[in-house]
C-alpha positions in Angstrom: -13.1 40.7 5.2 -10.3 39.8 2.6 -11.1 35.9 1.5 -8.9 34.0 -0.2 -10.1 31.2 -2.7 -8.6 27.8 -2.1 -9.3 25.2 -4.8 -7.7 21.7 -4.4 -7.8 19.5 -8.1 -7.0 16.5 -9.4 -7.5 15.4 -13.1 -10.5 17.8 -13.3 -10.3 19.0 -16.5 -13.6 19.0 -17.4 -15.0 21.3 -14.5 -11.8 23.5 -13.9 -13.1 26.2 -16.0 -16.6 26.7 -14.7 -15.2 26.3 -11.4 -12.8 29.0 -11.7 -15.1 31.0 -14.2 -17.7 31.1 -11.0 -15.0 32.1 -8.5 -13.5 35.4 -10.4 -17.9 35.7 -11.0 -18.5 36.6 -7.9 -19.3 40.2 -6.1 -17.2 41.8 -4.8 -14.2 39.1 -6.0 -12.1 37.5 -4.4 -8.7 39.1 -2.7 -7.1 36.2 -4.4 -7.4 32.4 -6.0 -5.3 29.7 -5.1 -5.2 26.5 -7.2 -3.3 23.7 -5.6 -3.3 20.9 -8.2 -2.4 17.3 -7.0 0.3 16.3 -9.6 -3.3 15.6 -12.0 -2.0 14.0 -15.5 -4.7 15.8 -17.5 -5.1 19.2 -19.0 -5.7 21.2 -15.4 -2.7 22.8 -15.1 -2.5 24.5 -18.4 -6.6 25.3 -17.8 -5.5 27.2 -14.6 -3.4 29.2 -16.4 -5.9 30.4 -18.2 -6.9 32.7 -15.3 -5.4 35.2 -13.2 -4.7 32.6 -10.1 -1.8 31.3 -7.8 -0.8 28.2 -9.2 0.6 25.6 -6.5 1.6 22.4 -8.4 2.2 18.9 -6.4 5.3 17.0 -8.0 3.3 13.7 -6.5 -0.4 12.9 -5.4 -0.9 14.0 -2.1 -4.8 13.9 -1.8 -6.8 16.5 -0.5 -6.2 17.1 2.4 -2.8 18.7 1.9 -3.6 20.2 -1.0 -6.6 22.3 1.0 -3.5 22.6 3.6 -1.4 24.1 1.6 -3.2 26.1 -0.1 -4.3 27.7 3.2 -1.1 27.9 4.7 -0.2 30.2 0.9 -3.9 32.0 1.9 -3.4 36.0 3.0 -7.0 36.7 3.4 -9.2 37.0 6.9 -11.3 34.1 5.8 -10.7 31.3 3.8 -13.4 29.7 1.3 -12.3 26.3 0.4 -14.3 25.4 -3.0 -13.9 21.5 -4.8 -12.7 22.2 -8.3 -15.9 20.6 -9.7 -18.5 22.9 -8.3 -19.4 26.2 -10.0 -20.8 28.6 -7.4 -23.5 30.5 -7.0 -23.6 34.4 -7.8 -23.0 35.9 -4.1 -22.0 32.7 -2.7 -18.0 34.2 -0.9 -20.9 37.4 0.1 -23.0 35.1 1.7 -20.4 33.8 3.7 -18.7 36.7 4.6 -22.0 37.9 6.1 -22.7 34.9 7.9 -19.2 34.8 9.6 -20.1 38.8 10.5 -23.3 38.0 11.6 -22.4 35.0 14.0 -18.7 36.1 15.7 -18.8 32.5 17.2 -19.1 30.8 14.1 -16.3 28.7 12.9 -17.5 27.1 9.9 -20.2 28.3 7.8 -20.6 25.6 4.5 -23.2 25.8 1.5 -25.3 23.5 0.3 -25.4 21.8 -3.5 -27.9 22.5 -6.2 -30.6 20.2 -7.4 -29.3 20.5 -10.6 -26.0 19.2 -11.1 -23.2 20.8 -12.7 -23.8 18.7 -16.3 -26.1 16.2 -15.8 -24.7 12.1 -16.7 -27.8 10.1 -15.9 -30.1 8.5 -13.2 -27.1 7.8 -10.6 -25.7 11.8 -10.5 -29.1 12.8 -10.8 -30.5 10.4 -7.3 -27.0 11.7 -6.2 -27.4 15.4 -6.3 -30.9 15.5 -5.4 -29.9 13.5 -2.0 -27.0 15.7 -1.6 -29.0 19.1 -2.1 -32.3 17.9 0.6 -29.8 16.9 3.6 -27.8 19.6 3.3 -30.8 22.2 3.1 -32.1 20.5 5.9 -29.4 21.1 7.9 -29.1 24.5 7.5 -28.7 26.7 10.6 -26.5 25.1 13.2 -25.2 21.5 12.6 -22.5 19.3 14.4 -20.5 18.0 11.1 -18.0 19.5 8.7 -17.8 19.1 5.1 -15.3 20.7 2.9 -16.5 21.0 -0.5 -18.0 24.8 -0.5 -16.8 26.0 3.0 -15.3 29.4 4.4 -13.1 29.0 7.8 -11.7 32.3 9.6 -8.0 31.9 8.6 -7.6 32.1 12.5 -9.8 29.5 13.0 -8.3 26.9 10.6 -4.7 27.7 11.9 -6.2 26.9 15.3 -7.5 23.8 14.5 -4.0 22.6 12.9 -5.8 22.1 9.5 -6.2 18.7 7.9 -4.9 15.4 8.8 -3.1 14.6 5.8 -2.9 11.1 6.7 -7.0 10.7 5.6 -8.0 11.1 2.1 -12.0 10.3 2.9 -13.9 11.7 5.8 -11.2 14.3 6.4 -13.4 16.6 6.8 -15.3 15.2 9.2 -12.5 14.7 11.3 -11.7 18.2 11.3 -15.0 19.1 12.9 -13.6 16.7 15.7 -11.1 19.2 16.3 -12.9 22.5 16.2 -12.6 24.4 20.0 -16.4 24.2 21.4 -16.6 27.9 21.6 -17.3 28.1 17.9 -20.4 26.8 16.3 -20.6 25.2 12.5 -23.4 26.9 10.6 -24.7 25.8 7.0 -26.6 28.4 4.6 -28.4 27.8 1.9 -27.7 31.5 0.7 -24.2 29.6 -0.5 -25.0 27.4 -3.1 -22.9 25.5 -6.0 -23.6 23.2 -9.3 -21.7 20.3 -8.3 -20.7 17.6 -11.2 -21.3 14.2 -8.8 -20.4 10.7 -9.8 -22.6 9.1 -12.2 -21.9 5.6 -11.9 -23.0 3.4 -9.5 -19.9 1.4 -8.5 -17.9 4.6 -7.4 -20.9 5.9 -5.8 -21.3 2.7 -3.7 -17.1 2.4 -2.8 -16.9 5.7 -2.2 -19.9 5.4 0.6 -18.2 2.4 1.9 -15.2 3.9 2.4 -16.1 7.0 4.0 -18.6 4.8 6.4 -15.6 2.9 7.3 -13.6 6.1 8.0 -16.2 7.9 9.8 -17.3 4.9 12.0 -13.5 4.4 13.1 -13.5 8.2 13.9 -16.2 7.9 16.0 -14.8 5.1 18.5 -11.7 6.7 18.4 -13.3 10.4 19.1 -15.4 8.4 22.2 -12.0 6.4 23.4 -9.1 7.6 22.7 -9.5 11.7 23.5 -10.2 12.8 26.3 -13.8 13.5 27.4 -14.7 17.4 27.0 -14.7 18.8 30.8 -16.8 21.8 32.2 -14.7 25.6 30.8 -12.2 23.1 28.7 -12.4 25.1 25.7 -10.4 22.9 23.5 -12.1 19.9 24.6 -12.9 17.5 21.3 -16.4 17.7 20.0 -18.8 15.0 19.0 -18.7 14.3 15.6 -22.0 14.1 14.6 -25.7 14.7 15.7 -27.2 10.9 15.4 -29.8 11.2 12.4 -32.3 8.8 13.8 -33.8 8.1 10.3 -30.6 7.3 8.8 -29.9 5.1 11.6 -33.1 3.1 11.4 -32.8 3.0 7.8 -29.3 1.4 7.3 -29.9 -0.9 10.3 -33.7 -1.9 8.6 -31.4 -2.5 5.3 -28.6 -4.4 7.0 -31.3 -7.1 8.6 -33.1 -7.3 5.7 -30.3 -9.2 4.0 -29.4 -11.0 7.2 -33.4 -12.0 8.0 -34.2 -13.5 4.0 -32.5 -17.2 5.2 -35.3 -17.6 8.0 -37.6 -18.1 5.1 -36.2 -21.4 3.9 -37.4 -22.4 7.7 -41.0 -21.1 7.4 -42.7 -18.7 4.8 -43.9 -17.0 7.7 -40.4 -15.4 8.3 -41.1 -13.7 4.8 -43.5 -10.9 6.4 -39.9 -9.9 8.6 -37.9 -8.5 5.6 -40.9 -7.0 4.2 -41.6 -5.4 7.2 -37.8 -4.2 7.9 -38.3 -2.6 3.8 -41.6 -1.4 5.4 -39.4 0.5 8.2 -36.7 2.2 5.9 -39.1 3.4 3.5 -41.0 4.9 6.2 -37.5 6.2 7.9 -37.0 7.7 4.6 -40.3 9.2 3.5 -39.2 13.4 3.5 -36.6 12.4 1.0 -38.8 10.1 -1.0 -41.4 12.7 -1.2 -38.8 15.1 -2.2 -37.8 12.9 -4.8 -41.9 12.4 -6.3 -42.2 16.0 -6.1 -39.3 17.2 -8.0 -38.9 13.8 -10.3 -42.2 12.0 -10.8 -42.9 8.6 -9.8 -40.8 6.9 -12.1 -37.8 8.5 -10.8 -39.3 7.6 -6.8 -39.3 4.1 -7.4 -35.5 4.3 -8.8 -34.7 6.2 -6.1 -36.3 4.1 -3.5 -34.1 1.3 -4.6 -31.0 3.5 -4.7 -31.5 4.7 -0.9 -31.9 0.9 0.4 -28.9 0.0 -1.5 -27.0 3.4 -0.1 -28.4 2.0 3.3 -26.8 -1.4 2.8 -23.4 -0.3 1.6 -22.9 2.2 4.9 -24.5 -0.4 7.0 -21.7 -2.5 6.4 -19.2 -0.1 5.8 -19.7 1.0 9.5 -19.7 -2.7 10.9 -16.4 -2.9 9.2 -14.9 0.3 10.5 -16.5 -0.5 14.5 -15.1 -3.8 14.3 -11.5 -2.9 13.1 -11.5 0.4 16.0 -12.9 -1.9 18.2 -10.0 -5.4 17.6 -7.2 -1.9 17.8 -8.7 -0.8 20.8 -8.3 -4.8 22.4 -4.4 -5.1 20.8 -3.6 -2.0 22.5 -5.3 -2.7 25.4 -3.9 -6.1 25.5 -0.1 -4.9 24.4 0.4 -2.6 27.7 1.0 -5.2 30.2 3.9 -6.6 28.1 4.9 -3.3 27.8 5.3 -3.0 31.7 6.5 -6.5 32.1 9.9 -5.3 29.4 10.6 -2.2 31.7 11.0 -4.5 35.1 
């Protein structure tokens, strides 16, 4: 199979080269590299150039999604390997995922998995980060329900199927995709694919950039659930799910999320003070593979900061996806509430 290297960048200037260093690495090579830069203001254009790629250059910022669009609508290969332009892969990661699409005909989507070393390591925040990042995706590997874009090889076939990305979303994009994806083909994740990724290192971003993917991906559900039609029996293009539930996660940002709320029943009692310690109780407990992933290749110093980190992850989701269910759910009533008045003008 003939794969085809799409890498969609914005102001990353400081990865560009080890990305692309990585790509033209790999054995065998790559039929060809496609850099789609998002009208970025630093140095990455001229940093592309330094290497033997196809340069596709956005007059203004597009975001992601139609940079990874266009890039694979300029792809000639059988299979396209979308890589983020601040991950340096693997040795044999485009092999790896050549044979997996070989070995599995029915497989759609086959993604990688991060290191547990970052790319350059910025502190405490990148370090919680890519250590979170590398034990959920590992875990997941074999067949999974959920999509995500940042080292990823699609059948050109299979993406042209699908329609490609909405351009419209600039988080959870690739999520959404997933949504799309005909049932006959599964989504696979191996750990034989495998990339140094250089994560945020500060908290602030880390936190917005949960919130604002919970908020995506919580509308995507109700909208997924209400608005497309339910899969039927032989409908092959019948929407899928978009997730597995992750009961862990789930009991571990609601835990958070009533832990805030339950801390004003103490000014009525001191009794109501074993309820949030309890509810901490339960998330720790939701979260004790990750925790002991975290003493084992950390210490205990690093457990404790990580602890804190994950209940404060927890938190920022759990209200991200109150946020994004409520505002699906008040569209969901306008609409519903806008079609007799639509009936009423036609008479």
């Amino acid at each position: 199979m003939r794969v085809s290297v799409v890498v969609p960048n914005y102001n990353k200037e400081r990865t560009l080269r080890d990305c692309l260093s990585a790509v033209y690495a790999q054995t065998p090579p790559p039929a060809e590299v496609i850099v789609v830069d998002d009208a970025s203001t630093d140095r990455s254009r001229q940093i592309a150039a330094e290497f033997p790629c196809t340069l596709l250059a956005f007059d203004a910022n597009r975001g992601v999604s139609a940079a990874r669009n266009a890039g694979a609508v300029r792809a000639g290969g059988e299979v396209v390997f979308f890589v983020d332009s601040d991950i340096a892969l693997a040795p044999g990661a485009l092999a790896a995922a050549v044979r997996t699409l070989t070995a599995y005909p029915d497989c759609g989507v086959v993604q990688g998995i991060y290191d547990l070393r970052p790319l350059y390591d910025d502190g405490p925040v990148e370090a919680y980060k890519t250590l979170f990042e590398h034990f959920w995706r590992r875990r997941a590997t074999g067949l999974t329900s959920t999509t995500m874009f940042a080292l990823t090889a699609v059948p050109k076939e299979v993406f042209d199927l699908v329609g490609g990305f909405d351009e419209r979303l600039r988080d959870a994009e690739d999520v959404e995709f997933g949504t799309r994806l005909p049932q006959r083909y599964t989504i696979r994740v191996s750990d034989e694919i495998v990339g140094r990724h250089d994560d945020v290192d500060r908290l602030r971003p880390y936190l917005s950039e949960l919130f604002r993917r919970a908020v995506t991906y919580a509308g995507a559900v109700v909208a997924t659930r209400w608005e497309r039609p339910a899969a039927t029996a032989g409908d092959d293009r019948a929407d899928r799910a978009p997730h597995q539930v992750d009961l862990g996660s789930v009991v571990g940002m609601v835990s958070s999320g009533l832990t805030v709320a339950s801390v004003p029943l103490i000014l009525l009692s001191p009794w109501w003070a074993a309820l949030p310690v309890a509810l901490i109780g339960a998330a720790v407990v939701a979260d004790r593979h990750l925790l002991a992933f975290a003493l084992r290749h950390r210490g205990p110093r690093f457990l404790l900061y990580a602890a804190g980190l994950r209940w404060l992850t927890h938190l920022t989701e759990f209200f991200g996806m109150g946020i994004g269910v409520s505002g699906a759910l008040l569209r969901r009533i306008r609409a519903l509430g806008a079609r007799p008045a639509t009936v009423e003008s036609r008479r």
